[in-house]
C-alpha positions, -999 to +999 in steps of 0.1 A: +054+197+683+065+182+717+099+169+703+107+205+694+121+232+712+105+225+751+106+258+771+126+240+801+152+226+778+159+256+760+175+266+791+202+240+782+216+263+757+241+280+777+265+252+776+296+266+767+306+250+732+343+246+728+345+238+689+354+262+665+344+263+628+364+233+610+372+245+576+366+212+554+393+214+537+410+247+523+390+255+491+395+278+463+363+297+453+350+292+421+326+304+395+289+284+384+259+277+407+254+242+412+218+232+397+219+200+422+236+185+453+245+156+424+262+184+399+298+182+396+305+214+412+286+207+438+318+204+461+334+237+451+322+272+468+305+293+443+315+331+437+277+341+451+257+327+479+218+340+474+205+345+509+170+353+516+158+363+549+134+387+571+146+423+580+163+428+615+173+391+618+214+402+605+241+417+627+244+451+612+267+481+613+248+510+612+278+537+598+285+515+575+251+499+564+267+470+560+264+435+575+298+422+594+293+385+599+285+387+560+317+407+547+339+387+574+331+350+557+334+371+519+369+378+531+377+347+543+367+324+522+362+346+488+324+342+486+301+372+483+267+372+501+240+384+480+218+394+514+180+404+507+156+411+531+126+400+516+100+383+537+079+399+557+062+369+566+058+328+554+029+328+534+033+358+510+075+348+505+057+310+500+037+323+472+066+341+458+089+312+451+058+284+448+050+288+415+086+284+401+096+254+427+058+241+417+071+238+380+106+226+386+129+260+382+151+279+403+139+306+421+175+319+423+182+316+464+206+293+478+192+300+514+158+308+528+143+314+559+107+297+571+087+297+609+081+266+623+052+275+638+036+283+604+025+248+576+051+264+550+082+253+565+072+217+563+051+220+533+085+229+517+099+196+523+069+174+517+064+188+482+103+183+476+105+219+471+141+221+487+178+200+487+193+180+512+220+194+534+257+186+527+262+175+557+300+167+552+302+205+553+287+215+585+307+194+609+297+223+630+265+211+633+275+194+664+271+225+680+233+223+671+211+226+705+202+189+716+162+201+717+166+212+684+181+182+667+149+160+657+121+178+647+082+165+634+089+184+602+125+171+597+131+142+619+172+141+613+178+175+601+186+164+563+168+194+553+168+226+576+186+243+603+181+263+630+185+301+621+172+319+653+147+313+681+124+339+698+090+346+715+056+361+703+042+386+729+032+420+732+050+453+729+040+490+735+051+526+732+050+538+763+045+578+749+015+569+741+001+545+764+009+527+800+015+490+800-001+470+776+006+436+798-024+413+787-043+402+754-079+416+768-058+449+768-051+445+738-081+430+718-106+454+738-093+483+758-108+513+742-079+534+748-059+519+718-087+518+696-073+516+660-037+520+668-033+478+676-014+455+654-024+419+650+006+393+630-010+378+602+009+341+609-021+320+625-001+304+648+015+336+665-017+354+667-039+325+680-016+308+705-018+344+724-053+341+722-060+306+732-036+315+766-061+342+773-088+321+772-076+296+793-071+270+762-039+250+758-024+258+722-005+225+719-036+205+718-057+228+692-100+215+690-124+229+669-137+247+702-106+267+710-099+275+675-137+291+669-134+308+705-093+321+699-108+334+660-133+345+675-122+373+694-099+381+667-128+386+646-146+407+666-118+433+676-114+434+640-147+437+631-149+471+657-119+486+643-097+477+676-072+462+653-060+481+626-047+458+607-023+424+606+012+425+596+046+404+595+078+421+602+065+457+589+049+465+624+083+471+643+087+506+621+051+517+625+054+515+666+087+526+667+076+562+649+051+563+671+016+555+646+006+524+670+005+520+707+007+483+712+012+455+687+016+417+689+055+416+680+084+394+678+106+401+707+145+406+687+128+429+667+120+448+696+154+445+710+170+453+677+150+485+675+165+495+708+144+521+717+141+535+751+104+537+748+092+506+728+087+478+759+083+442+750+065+415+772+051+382+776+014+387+781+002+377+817-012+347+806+016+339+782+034+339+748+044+316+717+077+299+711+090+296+676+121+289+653+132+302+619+150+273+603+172+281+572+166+257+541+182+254+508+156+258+480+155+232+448+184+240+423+202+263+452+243+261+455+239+225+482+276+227+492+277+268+493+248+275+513+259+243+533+294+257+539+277+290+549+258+274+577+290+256+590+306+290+596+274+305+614+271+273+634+308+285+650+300+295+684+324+327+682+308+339+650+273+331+664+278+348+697+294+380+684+267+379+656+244+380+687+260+413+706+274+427+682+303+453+688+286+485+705+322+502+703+318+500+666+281+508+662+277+471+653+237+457+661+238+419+671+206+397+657+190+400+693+172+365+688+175+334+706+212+316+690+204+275+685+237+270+687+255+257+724+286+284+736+267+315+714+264+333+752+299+330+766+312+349+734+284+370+734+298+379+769+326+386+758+318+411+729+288+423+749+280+415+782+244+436+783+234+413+757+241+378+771+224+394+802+196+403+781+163+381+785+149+385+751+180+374+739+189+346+765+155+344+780+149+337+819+131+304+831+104+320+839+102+334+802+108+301+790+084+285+812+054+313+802+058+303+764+040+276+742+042+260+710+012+260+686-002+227+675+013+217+641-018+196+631-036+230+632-013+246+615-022+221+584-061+219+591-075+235+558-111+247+570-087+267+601-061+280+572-093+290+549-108+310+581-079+326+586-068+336+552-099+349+548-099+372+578-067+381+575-068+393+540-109+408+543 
């Protein structure tokens, strides 16, 4: 996963971007959801876009309970968002839709979300399970991060997109324990017996692991995987972990039932509480990216047009902050796309000052990516599922 996101390059991203979002061409929106990127409608916005993504990953106002990047493109452009937060995490949202794309049907979404550090993402597009991207209507794609541009799993982009970055570490509540700095801590101080989290996505979990141990998580061999699963297992098997989650561990800490957790850090500064820290462990954390992709029989040239106008640098950087005079949350992750932070500046300048948000080099430099030929090893997937799910 070399030619992915490098932690040095990511620092690249703070180019300002002067393009705004090109419209292409003023369209009238129109009913029907195009079964195909070769039906007839297919270059006409339809009156729905079905977007499927994980919880805390929107810019929200909280009054309001309502999403503002979402009812600004409705009222410009006459298309309603149908927004659901549904996955929690890649492999149980894979097994929601497989069985349907597996047979040939719609699973009614015109966007989803998948974790490049995880096989589904790429196990989408080698099974043909999603469309091609229209890319006539994302001339905004231009704006796209250079290290993000050529993938392993998607060599040109024809099929996904960059929805946010971020970085797998550790976070604590800090009423109920000191610093939780380090995965020993973690895995087997007896202070936070039972009250740990572990994420359930292999390649989070185990790149954390392999750092602690002094293994390089790039470059995955049967004996750093046994050693890395290892340890998991055994703080599992004396009750240190309570249990493995996706998204659903950010409520749990934040009311105070766990004192450390491995955690995604824009959850943590979307939960923006006082007393919830989030760090890289000593020995370091994981790198990913959440790409969007349009799912087999989705609206091509609707969900295509969508992406165009998150690809805008102003609506991506005041996605990102937000509008704290208006009780408005920004997404809090790391923006793929170049000029996000100088309008994130301007909306909110403790957010483009924020490292979890626009990470440090030394952040950058403490985080790894997880080998992608592990990720697709089937005796590692079979170990882990079965932990995971004992």
């Amino acid at each position: 996963m070399t030619d992915q996101l490098t932690r040095r390059e990511l620092l690249k991203r703070g180019a300002a971007g002067s393009a705004l979002l090109t419209v292409p061409g003023l369209l009238a929106a129109c009913g029907g959801k195009a079964k195909s990127s070769s039906a007839k409608s297919a270059h006409k916005l339809a009156k729905t876009l079905h977007f499927s993504n994980w919880t805390l990953y929107m810019d929200t106002n909280k009054k309001k309970h309502t999403f503002p990047s979402l009812v600004e493109f409705q009222k410009k452009y006459g298309v309603h968002v149908d927004y659901v937060e549904e996955i929690n995490d890649n492999a149980s949202f894979f097994g929601k839709i497989q069985g349907q794309l597996s047979r040939g049907q719609s699973v009614h979404r015109d966007i989803v979300v998948l974790t490049d550090n995880d096989r589904y993402l790429s196990l989408m597009i080698k099974k043909g399970y999603v469309e091609k991207l229209d890319k006539s209507a994302i001339p905004n794609m231009k704006n796209l991060v250079d290290v993000q541009k050529h993938p392993n799993f998607d060599q040109n982009r024809d099929y996904s997109l960059p929805w946010q970055s971020g970085m797998t570490g550790i976070a604590y509540n800090d009423t109920l324990t000191g610093p939780v700095l380090s995965v020993d801590d973690l895995l087997t101080n007896p202070k936070l017996k039972g009250k740990v989290t572990c994420l359930n996505s292999m390649g989070d979990a185990l790149t954390l692991v392999m750092l602690s141990n002094g293994d390089d998580p790039s470059k995955v061999t049967d004996k750093s995987f046994n050693a890395a699963f290892n340890r998991v297992k055994k703080a599992v098997d004396s009750k240190q972990i309570r249990q493995f989650t996706g998204n659903d561990y950010a409520p749990i800490l934040a009311r105070g039932d766990l004192m450390a957790a491995m955690s995604w850090s824009g959850d943590i500064a979307q939960l923006g509480n006082k007393h919830i820290h989030w760090n890289v462990p000593k020995d370091g954390g994981a790198l990913w990216t959440d790409n969007m992709l349009i799912p087999k029989g989705g609206n091509v040239y609707t969900a295509s047009f969508y992406m165009n106008y998150v690809y805008d640098p102003k609506v991506q950087g005041l996605m990102e902050a937000g509008d704290p005079k208006k009780n408005i949350t920004g997404i809090y992750y790391i923006p793929p796309v170049a000029g996000a932070g100088e309008w994130a500046k301007k909306s909110d300048p403790s957010v483009a000052s924020n490292p979890l948000i626009f990470p440090t080099k030394k952040m950058l430099d403490s985080v790894h990516l997880f080998d992608n030929n592990a990720l697709n090893n089937q005796k590692y997937l079979t170990q882990w599922q079965n932990l995971i799910s004992a």
